[in-house]
C-alpha positions, -999 to +999 in steps of 0.1 A: -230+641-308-221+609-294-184+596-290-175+571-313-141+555-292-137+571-264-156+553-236-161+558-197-122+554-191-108+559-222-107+539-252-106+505-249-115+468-267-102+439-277-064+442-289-060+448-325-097+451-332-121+477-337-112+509-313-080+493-309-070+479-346-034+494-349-046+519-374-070+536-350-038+538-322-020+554-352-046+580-359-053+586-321-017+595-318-017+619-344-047+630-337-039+638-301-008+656-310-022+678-332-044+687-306-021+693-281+007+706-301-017+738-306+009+763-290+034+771-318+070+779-312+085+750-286+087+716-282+058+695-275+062+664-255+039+631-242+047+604-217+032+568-222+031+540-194+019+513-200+009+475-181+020+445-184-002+434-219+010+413-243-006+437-269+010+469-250+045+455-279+018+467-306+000+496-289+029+517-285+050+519-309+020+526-332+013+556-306+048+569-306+051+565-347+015+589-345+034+613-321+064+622-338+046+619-369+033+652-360+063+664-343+055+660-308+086+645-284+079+612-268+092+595-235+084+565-226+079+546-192+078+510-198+055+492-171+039+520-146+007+524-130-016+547-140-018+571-113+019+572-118+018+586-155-006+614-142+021+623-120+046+627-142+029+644-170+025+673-145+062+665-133+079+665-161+057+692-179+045+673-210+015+680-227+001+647-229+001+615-210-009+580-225-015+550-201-017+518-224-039+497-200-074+478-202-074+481-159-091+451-148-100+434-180-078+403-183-054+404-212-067+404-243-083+436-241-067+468-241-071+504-243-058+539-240-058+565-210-052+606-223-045+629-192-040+665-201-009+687-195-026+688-152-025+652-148-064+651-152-082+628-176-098+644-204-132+664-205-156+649-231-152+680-250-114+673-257-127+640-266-146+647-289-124+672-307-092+643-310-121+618-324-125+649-344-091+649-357-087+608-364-105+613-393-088+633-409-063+613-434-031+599-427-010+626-444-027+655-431-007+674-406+025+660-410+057+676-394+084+681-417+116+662-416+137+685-396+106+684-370+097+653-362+092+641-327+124+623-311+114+593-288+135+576-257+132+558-228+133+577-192+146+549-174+140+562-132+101+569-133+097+538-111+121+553-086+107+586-090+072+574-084+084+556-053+097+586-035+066+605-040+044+580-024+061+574-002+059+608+007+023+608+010+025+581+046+026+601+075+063+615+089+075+596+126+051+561+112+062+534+100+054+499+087+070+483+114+063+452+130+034+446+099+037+418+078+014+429+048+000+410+018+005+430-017-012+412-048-004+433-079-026+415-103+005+408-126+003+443-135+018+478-136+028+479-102+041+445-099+078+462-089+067+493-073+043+488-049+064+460-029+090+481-032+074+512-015+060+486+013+095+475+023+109+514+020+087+523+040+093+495+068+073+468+069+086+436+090+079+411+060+060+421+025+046+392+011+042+398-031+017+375-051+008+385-089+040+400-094+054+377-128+038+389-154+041+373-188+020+389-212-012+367-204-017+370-169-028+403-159-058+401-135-058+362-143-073+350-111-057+370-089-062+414-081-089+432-070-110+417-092-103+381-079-093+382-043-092+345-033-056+345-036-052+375-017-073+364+014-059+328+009-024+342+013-035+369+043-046+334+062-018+311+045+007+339+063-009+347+094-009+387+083-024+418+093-036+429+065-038+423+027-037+444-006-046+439-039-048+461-067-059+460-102-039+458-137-030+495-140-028+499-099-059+529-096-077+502-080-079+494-046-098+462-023-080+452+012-085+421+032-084+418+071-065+396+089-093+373+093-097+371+051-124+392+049-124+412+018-133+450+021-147+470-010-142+505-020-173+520+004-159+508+032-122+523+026-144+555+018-161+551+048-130+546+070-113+572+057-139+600+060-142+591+095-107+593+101-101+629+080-132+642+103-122+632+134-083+648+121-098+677+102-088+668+069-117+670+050-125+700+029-159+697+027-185+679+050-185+646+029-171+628+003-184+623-035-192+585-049-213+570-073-248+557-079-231+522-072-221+529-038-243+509-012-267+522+008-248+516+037-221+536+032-248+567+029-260+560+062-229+555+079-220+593+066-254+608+075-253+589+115-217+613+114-229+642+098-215+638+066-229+639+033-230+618+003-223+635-032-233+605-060-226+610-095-230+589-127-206+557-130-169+564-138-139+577-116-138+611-142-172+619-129-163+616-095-134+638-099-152+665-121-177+668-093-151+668-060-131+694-088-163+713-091-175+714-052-135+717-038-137+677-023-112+659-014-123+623-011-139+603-038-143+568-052-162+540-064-176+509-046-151+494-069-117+504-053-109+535-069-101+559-042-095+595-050-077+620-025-072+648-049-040+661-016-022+637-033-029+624-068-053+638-096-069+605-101-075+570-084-041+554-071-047+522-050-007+523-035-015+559-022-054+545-007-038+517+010-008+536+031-039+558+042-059+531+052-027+513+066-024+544+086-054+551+103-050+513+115-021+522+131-032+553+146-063+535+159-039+508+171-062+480+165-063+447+142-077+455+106-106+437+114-117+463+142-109+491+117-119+484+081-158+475+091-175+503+095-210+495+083-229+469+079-239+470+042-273+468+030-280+435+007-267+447-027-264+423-060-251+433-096-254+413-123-247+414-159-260+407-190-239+404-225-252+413-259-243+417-294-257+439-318-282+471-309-282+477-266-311+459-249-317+492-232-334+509-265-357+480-266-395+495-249-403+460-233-369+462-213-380+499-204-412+486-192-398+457-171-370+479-155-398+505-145-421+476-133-383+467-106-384+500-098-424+502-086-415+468-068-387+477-050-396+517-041-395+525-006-374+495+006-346+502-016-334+511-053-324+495-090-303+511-113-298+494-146-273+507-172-247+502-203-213+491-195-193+519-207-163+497-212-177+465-224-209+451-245-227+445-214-260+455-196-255+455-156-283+453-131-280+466-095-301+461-073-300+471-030-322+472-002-334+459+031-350+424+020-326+399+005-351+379-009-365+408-024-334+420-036-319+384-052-360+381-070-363+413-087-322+412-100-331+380-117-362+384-131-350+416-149-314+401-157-337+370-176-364+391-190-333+416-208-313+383-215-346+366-235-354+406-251-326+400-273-337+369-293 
Protein backbone atom coordinates (compact mmCIF):
# COMPACT_ATOMS: atom_id res chain seq x y z
CA UNK A 1 0.00 0.00 0.00
CA UNK A 2 1.17 3.33 -0.99
CA UNK A 3 1.74 6.32 1.44
CA UNK A 4 -0.73 8.91 1.16
CA UNK A 5 1.49 12.05 2.98
CA UNK A 6 4.43 11.08 3.82
CA UNK A 7 6.89 11.64 0.91
CA UNK A 8 10.79 11.11 0.35
CA UNK A 9 11.66 13.47 3.34
CA UNK A 10 8.72 13.71 5.21
CA UNK A 11 5.54 15.34 4.53
CA UNK A 12 5.58 18.29 2.81
CA UNK A 13 3.39 20.98 0.36
CA UNK A 14 2.18 24.09 0.13
CA UNK A 15 1.33 25.77 3.60
CA UNK A 16 -2.15 25.29 4.69
CA UNK A 17 -3.09 23.11 1.75
CA UNK A 18 -3.55 19.61 1.14
CA UNK A 19 -0.78 17.50 3.30
CA UNK A 20 -0.29 20.48 5.12
CA UNK A 21 -4.01 22.00 5.66
CA UNK A 22 -3.88 22.72 9.56
CA UNK A 23 -6.25 19.81 10.13
CA UNK A 24 -3.87 17.22 8.66
CA UNK A 25 -0.88 18.76 11.15
CA UNK A 26 -3.49 18.27 13.82
CA UNK A 27 -4.21 14.68 13.08
CA UNK A 28 -0.44 13.94 12.39
CA UNK A 29 0.23 15.11 15.84
CA UNK A 30 -2.15 12.95 17.34
CA UNK A 31 -1.56 10.40 15.32
CA UNK A 32 2.17 10.30 15.97
CA UNK A 33 1.61 10.43 19.67
CA UNK A 34 -0.45 7.75 19.88
CA UNK A 35 2.02 5.87 18.16
CA UNK A 36 4.81 6.62 20.16
CA UNK A 37 3.11 6.94 23.48
CA UNK A 38 2.71 2.95 23.12
CA UNK A 39 4.71 2.23 26.40
CA UNK A 40 2.28 2.78 29.31
CA UNK A 41 3.22 3.94 32.66
CA UNK A 42 5.68 7.30 32.17
CA UNK A 43 5.70 10.32 30.52
CA UNK A 44 6.02 10.63 26.91
CA UNK A 45 7.79 13.59 25.42
CA UNK A 46 8.57 15.23 21.62
CA UNK A 47 10.80 18.00 20.57
CA UNK A 48 9.87 20.26 17.47
CA UNK A 49 12.42 22.70 15.67
CA UNK A 50 11.51 24.35 13.25
CA UNK A 51 12.90 27.15 10.25
CA UNK A 52 12.52 30.27 9.73
CA UNK A 53 8.68 29.92 7.68
CA UNK A 54 6.24 32.29 7.88
CA UNK A 55 3.70 29.25 8.10
CA UNK A 56 6.05 27.49 10.85
CA UNK A 57 3.36 30.41 13.43
CA UNK A 58 0.54 27.90 12.07
CA UNK A 59 2.35 24.45 11.85
CA UNK A 60 3.18 24.27 15.31
CA UNK A 61 1.01 25.08 17.50
CA UNK A 62 -1.52 22.80 15.62
CA UNK A 63 1.35 20.03 16.25
CA UNK A 64 1.70 20.72 19.90
CA UNK A 65 -2.37 21.02 20.38
CA UNK A 66 -2.27 17.14 18.61
CA UNK A 67 0.50 16.16 21.16
CA UNK A 68 -0.89 16.99 24.35
CA UNK A 69 -4.14 16.20 23.03
CA UNK A 70 -2.97 12.67 23.54
CA UNK A 71 -1.03 13.27 26.45
CA UNK A 72 2.37 13.39 25.23
CA UNK A 73 4.90 16.33 26.80
CA UNK A 74 6.11 18.81 24.32
CA UNK A 75 9.39 21.06 24.17
CA UNK A 76 9.90 23.27 21.77
CA UNK A 77 13.04 24.76 19.97
CA UNK A 78 12.08 27.77 18.15
CA UNK A 79 14.47 28.19 14.93
CA UNK A 80 17.05 25.06 14.73
CA UNK A 81 18.47 23.04 12.06
CA UNK A 82 17.47 19.88 11.38
CA UNK A 83 20.37 17.80 12.18
CA UNK A 84 20.15 19.59 15.38
CA UNK A 85 16.57 18.23 16.47
CA UNK A 86 17.99 14.67 15.70
CA UNK A 87 20.49 15.39 18.24
CA UNK A 88 18.55 16.32 20.82
CA UNK A 89 15.78 13.88 20.61
CA UNK A 90 18.42 11.23 21.49
CA UNK A 91 19.90 13.90 24.00
CA UNK A 92 17.26 14.70 25.77
CA UNK A 93 15.48 11.18 25.59
CA UNK A 94 12.15 12.11 23.91
CA UNK A 95 10.26 9.91 21.92
CA UNK A 96 9.69 11.88 19.03
CA UNK A 97 11.29 14.69 17.16
CA UNK A 98 9.39 17.06 14.66
CA UNK A 99 11.47 19.44 12.37
CA UNK A 100 8.83 21.99 10.74
CA UNK A 101 10.93 22.67 7.58
CA UNK A 102 10.27 22.47 3.66
CA UNK A 103 14.52 22.40 3.30
CA UNK A 104 15.18 24.10 0.13
CA UNK A 105 11.78 24.92 -1.08
CA UNK A 106 11.38 28.69 -0.76
CA UNK A 107 8.73 29.76 1.64
CA UNK A 108 5.50 28.97 0.89
CA UNK A 109 5.95 25.47 1.15
CA UNK A 110 6.31 23.58 4.13
CA UNK A 111 6.45 20.27 5.68
CA UNK A 112 7.11 18.00 8.53
CA UNK A 113 10.38 15.89 9.52
CA UNK A 114 9.51 12.70 12.35
CA UNK A 115 12.82 11.21 13.80
CA UNK A 116 12.30 8.31 16.18
CA UNK A 117 13.39 8.06 19.83
CA UNK A 118 17.47 7.31 17.92
CA UNK A 119 17.58 10.40 16.18
CA UNK A 120 16.81 8.41 12.86
CA UNK A 121 14.07 9.33 10.41
CA UNK A 122 11.36 7.13 10.19
CA UNK A 123 11.22 3.62 8.37
CA UNK A 124 8.31 3.45 5.82
CA UNK A 125 6.67 1.00 7.98
CA UNK A 126 6.23 3.64 10.96
CA UNK A 127 4.97 5.70 8.22
CA UNK A 128 2.57 3.99 7.25
CA UNK A 129 1.23 2.96 10.66
CA UNK A 130 0.87 7.04 11.88
CA UNK A 131 -0.96 7.59 8.28
CA UNK A 132 -2.72 4.66 9.76
CA UNK A 133 -3.69 6.48 12.80
CA UNK A 134 -4.77 10.12 11.06
CA UNK A 135 -7.72 8.65 10.16
CA UNK A 136 -9.03 7.76 12.84
CA UNK A 137 -11.47 10.71 14.21
CA UNK A 138 -10.61 13.62 16.11
CA UNK A 139 -11.92 12.35 19.47
CA UNK A 140 -10.54 9.03 19.41
CA UNK A 141 -7.70 8.52 21.79
CA UNK A 142 -7.93 11.42 23.78
CA UNK A 143 -5.99 11.78 27.14
CA UNK A 144 -8.03 12.69 30.05
CA UNK A 145 -7.85 15.95 31.72
CA UNK A 146 -5.47 15.12 34.44
CA UNK A 147 -3.13 13.76 31.51
CA UNK A 148 -2.74 15.92 29.03
CA UNK A 149 0.61 16.82 27.57
CA UNK A 150 2.28 20.16 29.19
CA UNK A 151 4.23 22.21 26.48
CA UNK A 152 7.35 24.88 27.05
CA UNK A 153 10.03 26.33 25.49
CA UNK A 154 13.77 24.95 26.14
CA UNK A 155 15.44 28.04 25.63
CA UNK A 156 19.68 26.74 25.34
CA UNK A 157 19.34 24.16 22.34
CA UNK A 158 21.14 26.62 20.15
CA UNK A 159 23.96 26.73 22.71
CA UNK A 160 23.76 23.17 23.26
CA UNK A 161 23.95 22.37 19.63
CA UNK A 162 26.94 24.63 19.31
CA UNK A 163 29.12 22.87 21.83
CA UNK A 164 28.55 19.61 20.21
CA UNK A 165 29.81 20.61 16.84
CA UNK A 166 32.08 22.15 17.74
CA UNK A 167 33.17 19.13 19.21
CA UNK A 168 33.18 17.27 16.07
CA UNK A 169 36.57 19.80 14.49
CA UNK A 170 39.69 18.25 15.27
CA UNK A 171 41.42 19.08 18.98
CA UNK A 172 45.01 21.43 18.57
CA UNK A 173 43.18 23.11 14.93
CA UNK A 174 41.82 25.92 14.58
CA UNK A 175 40.08 28.41 12.24
CA UNK A 176 42.77 30.77 12.48
CA UNK A 177 44.01 33.07 10.02
CA UNK A 178 40.70 31.93 7.67
CA UNK A 179 38.39 34.37 6.69
CA UNK A 180 35.25 32.14 5.68
CA UNK A 181 32.02 32.94 3.83
CA UNK A 182 28.77 31.34 5.71
CA UNK A 183 25.41 31.89 3.69
CA UNK A 184 22.59 30.45 5.85
CA UNK A 185 19.85 30.73 3.26
CA UNK A 186 17.74 32.88 5.81
CA UNK A 187 17.20 29.75 7.60
CA UNK A 188 17.49 27.55 10.67
CA UNK A 189 21.01 28.13 11.14
CA UNK A 190 21.09 31.74 10.49
CA UNK A 191 22.51 32.25 14.41
CA UNK A 192 24.30 29.00 14.86
CA UNK A 193 26.43 28.26 12.30
CA UNK A 194 28.34 31.83 12.40
CA UNK A 195 28.41 31.44 15.77
CA UNK A 196 30.30 28.01 15.77
CA UNK A 197 32.72 29.57 12.97
CA UNK A 198 33.87 32.43 15.23
CA UNK A 199 34.07 29.78 18.51
CA UNK A 200 35.99 27.93 16.82
CA UNK A 201 38.49 30.77 15.56
CA UNK A 202 38.20 31.99 12.51
CA UNK A 203 40.15 35.46 11.67
CA UNK A 204 36.83 37.12 10.08
CA UNK A 205 33.27 35.13 9.45
CA UNK A 206 31.49 36.89 6.94
CA UNK A 207 27.43 35.96 7.37
CA UNK A 208 24.98 36.58 4.29
CA UNK A 209 21.23 35.07 4.51
CA UNK A 210 21.15 35.53 8.02
CA UNK A 211 17.66 38.02 8.47
CA UNK A 212 15.04 36.09 8.02
CA UNK A 213 11.58 37.48 7.80
CA UNK A 214 9.20 34.89 7.08
CA UNK A 215 9.54 35.17 3.13
CA UNK A 216 13.00 34.74 2.47
CA UNK A 217 14.18 31.48 3.17
CA UNK A 218 16.29 30.09 0.23
CA UNK A 219 15.16 33.42 -1.71
CA UNK A 220 18.06 33.79 -3.98
CA UNK A 221 20.55 32.91 -1.83
CA UNK A 222 21.71 28.97 -0.05
CA UNK A 223 22.84 26.07 -1.50
CA UNK A 224 20.35 26.22 -3.87
CA UNK A 225 21.35 29.69 -5.30
CA UNK A 226 24.95 30.24 -4.73
CA UNK A 227 25.65 33.43 -6.73
CA UNK A 228 25.63 35.34 -3.68
CA UNK A 229 27.84 33.03 -1.98
CA UNK A 230 30.65 33.02 -4.70
CA UNK A 231 29.94 36.79 -5.31
CA UNK A 232 30.77 37.49 -1.63
CA UNK A 233 33.84 34.66 -1.47
CA UNK A 234 35.38 37.18 -4.48
CA UNK A 235 33.71 40.50 -3.07
CA UNK A 236 35.88 39.51 0.20
CA UNK A 237 38.88 38.14 -1.08
CA UNK A 238 38.21 34.68 1.17
CA UNK A 239 39.39 31.29 1.37
CA UNK A 240 36.58 29.59 1.30
CA UNK A 241 32.70 29.86 1.18
CA UNK A 242 29.67 28.02 2.74
CA UNK A 243 26.29 27.80 2.08
CA UNK A 244 23.66 25.77 3.43
CA UNK A 245 20.14 25.19 2.77
CA UNK A 246 16.83 26.25 4.86
CA UNK A 247 16.93 23.55 7.49
CA UNK A 248 20.98 23.42 7.44
CA UNK A 249 21.37 19.30 6.30
CA UNK A 250 22.50 20.69 3.22
CA UNK A 251 25.82 21.39 2.23
CA UNK A 252 27.65 23.26 -1.33
CA UNK A 253 31.14 25.13 -0.74
CA UNK A 254 32.83 27.64 -2.96
CA UNK A 255 36.68 28.07 -3.51
CA UNK A 256 38.39 30.95 -3.24
CA UNK A 257 38.38 31.50 -6.86
CA UNK A 258 34.20 31.34 -6.80
CA UNK A 259 33.94 28.08 -7.96
CA UNK A 260 31.05 26.28 -6.56
CA UNK A 261 31.65 22.57 -5.35
CA UNK A 262 28.64 20.06 -5.23
CA UNK A 263 27.96 17.25 -2.83
CA UNK A 264 30.25 14.52 -4.98
CA UNK A 265 33.10 16.35 -4.73
CA UNK A 266 32.89 17.02 -0.73
CA UNK A 267 32.27 13.06 -0.86
CA UNK A 268 35.04 12.60 -2.82
CA UNK A 269 37.40 14.72 -0.70
CA UNK A 270 36.49 13.35 2.21
CA UNK A 271 36.82 9.68 1.42
CA UNK A 272 40.17 10.40 0.28
CA UNK A 273 41.09 12.10 3.29
CA UNK A 274 39.40 9.20 5.85
CA UNK A 275 41.50 6.58 3.71
CA UNK A 276 44.64 8.10 3.67
CA UNK A 277 43.78 8.67 7.90
CA UNK A 278 42.03 5.38 8.33
CA UNK A 279 38.74 6.55 9.11
CA UNK A 280 36.64 4.82 6.95
CA UNK A 281 34.76 1.79 8.11
CA UNK A 282 34.26 0.26 5.10
CA UNK A 283 36.21 0.43 1.69
CA UNK A 284 33.85 3.22 0.23
CA UNK A 285 31.16 5.43 0.78
CA UNK A 286 27.27 4.96 -0.13
CA UNK A 287 25.46 7.78 -2.62
CA UNK A 288 22.81 7.83 -4.96
CA UNK A 289 21.76 7.08 -8.45
CA UNK A 290 22.27 10.96 -8.94
CA UNK A 291 25.78 11.05 -8.08
CA UNK A 292 28.03 11.67 -11.27
CA UNK A 293 29.99 9.43 -12.88
CA UNK A 294 32.89 10.98 -11.92
CA UNK A 295 32.84 10.65 -8.54
CA UNK A 296 32.64 6.66 -9.21
CA UNK A 297 35.69 6.73 -10.99
CA UNK A 298 37.63 8.78 -8.80
CA UNK A 299 36.70 5.95 -5.92
CA UNK A 300 37.54 2.98 -8.07
CA UNK A 301 41.29 4.79 -9.45
CA UNK A 302 41.74 4.60 -5.17
CA UNK A 303 40.29 1.48 -4.48
CA UNK A 304 37.15 2.48 -3.17
CA UNK A 305 33.83 1.49 -3.92
CA UNK A 306 30.62 3.12 -4.72
CA UNK A 307 27.40 1.89 -2.89
CA UNK A 308 24.21 3.87 -4.93
CA UNK A 309 20.89 3.69 -3.69
CA UNK A 310 17.45 5.10 -4.72
CA UNK A 311 17.02 9.15 -4.32
CA UNK A 312 16.58 10.41 -0.73
CA UNK A 313 19.13 11.01 2.25
CA UNK A 314 16.90 8.01 4.35
CA UNK A 315 17.95 5.59 1.77
CA UNK A 316 21.43 6.45 1.97
CA UNK A 317 21.47 6.06 5.62
CA UNK A 318 19.31 2.72 5.73
CA UNK A 319 21.94 1.31 3.44
CA UNK A 320 25.41 2.79 5.22
CA UNK A 321 23.06 1.48 8.64
CA UNK A 322 22.67 -1.81 6.99
CA UNK A 323 26.49 -2.35 5.49
CA UNK A 324 28.24 -0.44 8.88
CA UNK A 325 29.30 2.86 6.54
CA UNK A 326 30.24 5.80 7.62
CA UNK A 327 30.17 8.24 4.74
CA UNK A 328 27.14 9.04 2.67
CA UNK A 329 25.39 11.73 0.68
CA UNK A 330 23.76 13.04 -2.22
CA UNK A 331 25.16 15.05 -5.24
CA UNK A 332 22.93 17.59 -3.61
CA UNK A 333 24.88 18.52 -0.39
CA UNK A 334 23.64 16.31 2.06
CA UNK A 335 26.63 14.74 3.69
CA UNK A 336 26.18 11.93 6.11
CA UNK A 337 29.02 10.92 8.66
CA UNK A 338 26.95 8.60 10.80
CA UNK A 339 30.68 9.37 13.83
CA UNK A 340 28.83 12.31 14.31
CA UNK A 341 25.22 12.89 13.48
CA UNK A 342 22.42 10.34 12.44
CA UNK A 343 21.41 12.30 9.41
CA UNK A 344 22.75 15.00 6.96
CA UNK A 345 24.19 18.21 8.85
CA UNK A 346 25.94 20.70 6.48
CA UNK A 347 27.77 22.73 9.69
CA UNK A 348 29.33 19.31 10.73
CA UNK A 349 30.38 18.58 6.54
CA UNK A 350 31.93 21.82 6.25
CA UNK A 351 34.38 21.79 9.55
CA UNK A 352 35.47 18.41 7.88
CA UNK A 353 36.03 19.68 4.74
CA UNK A 354 37.55 22.95 6.35
CA UNK A 355 39.78 20.46 7.96
CA UNK A 356 41.38 18.39 5.56
CA UNK A 357 42.21 21.89 3.77
CA UNK A 358 44.11 22.70 6.56
CA UNK A 359 45.75 19.53 7.09
CA UNK A 360 46.70 19.57 3.34
CA UNK A 361 47.85 23.10 3.81
CA UNK A 362 46.76 24.21 0.49
CA UNK A 363 44.13 26.94 -1.06
CA UNK A 364 40.59 25.42 -1.37
CA UNK A 365 41.01 25.39 -4.88
CA UNK A 366 43.94 22.74 -4.72
CA UNK A 367 41.77 20.72 -2.32
CA UNK A 368 38.03 20.64 -3.13
CA UNK A 369 38.64 19.44 -7.07
CA UNK A 370 39.12 16.12 -7.03
CA UNK A 371 37.64 14.89 -10.34
CA UNK A 372 36.76 16.18 -13.25
CA UNK A 373 33.04 15.42 -13.58
CA UNK A 374 31.61 13.79 -16.46
CA UNK A 375 28.93 16.12 -18.46
CA UNK A 376 25.77 15.64 -16.34
CA UNK A 377 22.34 17.71 -17.00
CA UNK A 378 18.96 17.37 -14.97
CA UNK A 379 16.05 18.88 -15.94
CA UNK A 380 12.56 19.06 -14.86
CA UNK A 381 9.30 18.83 -15.94
CA UNK A 382 5.95 20.06 -13.96
CA UNK A 383 2.54 18.45 -14.13
CA UNK A 384 -0.85 18.45 -12.84
CA UNK A 385 -3.10 15.80 -12.57
CA UNK A 386 -2.14 11.75 -13.12
CA UNK A 387 2.21 11.43 -13.35
CA UNK A 388 3.53 11.55 -16.95
CA UNK A 389 5.48 8.49 -15.90
CA UNK A 390 2.17 5.96 -16.07
CA UNK A 391 1.66 7.30 -19.52
CA UNK A 392 3.13 4.09 -22.16
CA UNK A 393 4.41 6.67 -24.90
CA UNK A 394 6.67 8.38 -22.10
CA UNK A 395 7.81 4.68 -21.19
CA UNK A 396 8.61 4.18 -24.74
CA UNK A 397 10.55 7.38 -25.34
CA UNK A 398 12.58 7.03 -21.98
CA UNK A 399 13.52 3.44 -23.14
CA UNK A 400 14.31 4.73 -26.76
CA UNK A 401 17.21 7.61 -24.24
CA UNK A 402 18.30 4.76 -22.79
CA UNK A 403 19.23 2.59 -26.16
CA UNK A 404 20.76 5.93 -27.38
CA UNK A 405 22.85 6.75 -24.76
CA UNK A 406 23.99 2.87 -23.51
CA UNK A 407 27.58 2.40 -23.48
CA UNK A 408 28.62 6.06 -23.30
CA UNK A 409 26.73 6.91 -20.36
CA UNK A 410 23.24 6.57 -18.39
CA UNK A 411 19.56 8.36 -18.04
CA UNK A 412 17.58 8.03 -15.13
CA UNK A 413 14.16 9.59 -15.22
CA UNK A 414 11.91 9.70 -12.13
CA UNK A 415 9.00 11.41 -9.78
CA UNK A 416 9.95 14.13 -7.60
CA UNK A 417 9.15 12.76 -4.30
CA UNK A 418 8.74 16.14 -2.80
CA UNK A 419 7.09 18.11 -5.58
CA UNK A 420 4.67 17.51 -8.70
CA UNK A 421 7.55 17.25 -10.94
CA UNK A 422 9.18 14.72 -13.43
CA UNK A 423 13.15 15.15 -13.42
CA UNK A 424 15.40 13.94 -16.26
CA UNK A 425 19.16 13.10 -15.70
CA UNK A 426 21.12 12.49 -18.00
CA UNK A 427 25.49 11.86 -17.91
CA UNK A 428 28.07 10.69 -20.01
CA UNK A 429 31.14 11.31 -22.09
CA UNK A 430 29.60 13.40 -25.16
CA UNK A 431 28.09 16.73 -24.26
CA UNK A 432 26.28 17.10 -27.16
CA UNK A 433 24.93 13.85 -26.77
CA UNK A 434 24.09 14.39 -23.39
CA UNK A 435 22.28 18.15 -23.76
CA UNK A 436 20.21 16.25 -27.14
CA UNK A 437 18.79 13.29 -25.52
CA UNK A 438 17.78 15.49 -22.04
CA UNK A 439 15.76 17.71 -24.21
CA UNK A 440 14.18 15.65 -26.46
CA UNK A 441 12.74 13.53 -23.61
CA UNK A 442 12.09 16.59 -21.24
CA UNK A 443 9.78 17.99 -24.52
CA UNK A 444 8.29 14.71 -25.56
CA UNK A 445 6.98 14.18 -21.51
CA UNK A 446 6.17 17.99 -21.46
CA UNK A 447 3.76 17.63 -24.89
CA UNK A 448 2.49 13.75 -23.30
CA UNK A 449 0.44 15.63 -20.95
CA UNK A 450 -1.92 17.60 -23.25
Amino acid sequence: MGKKYFGTDGIRGLANQGNMEVRNVLRLGMAAGKYFMREKGRRHSVVIGKDTRLSGYMIEPALVAGFTAVGMDVRLFGPLPTPAVAMMTRSLRADLGVMITASHNKYGDNGIKLFGPDGKKLSDEAELKIEALMQEGLGEGLAANENLGRAKRYDNAQARYIEIVKATFPRRVTLSGLRIVIDCAHGAAYRTAPNTLWELGASEVIAIGVTPNGTNINDGCGSTATQALSDAVLEHKADIGIALDGDADRLIMCDEKGKIIDGDQLLGLIALGWKETQRLSRNGLVATVMSNLGLERLLVDNDLELIRTDVGDRHVAARMHQDGYNLGGEQSGHILMTDFSTTGDGTIAALQIIAEMIRKDKPASEVLNVFEPVPQLLKNVRYSGESPLNLASVQSAIQDAHAQISGSGRILVRASGTEPLIRVMTEGDDAKMVQTITDDLVDFIAKAQS
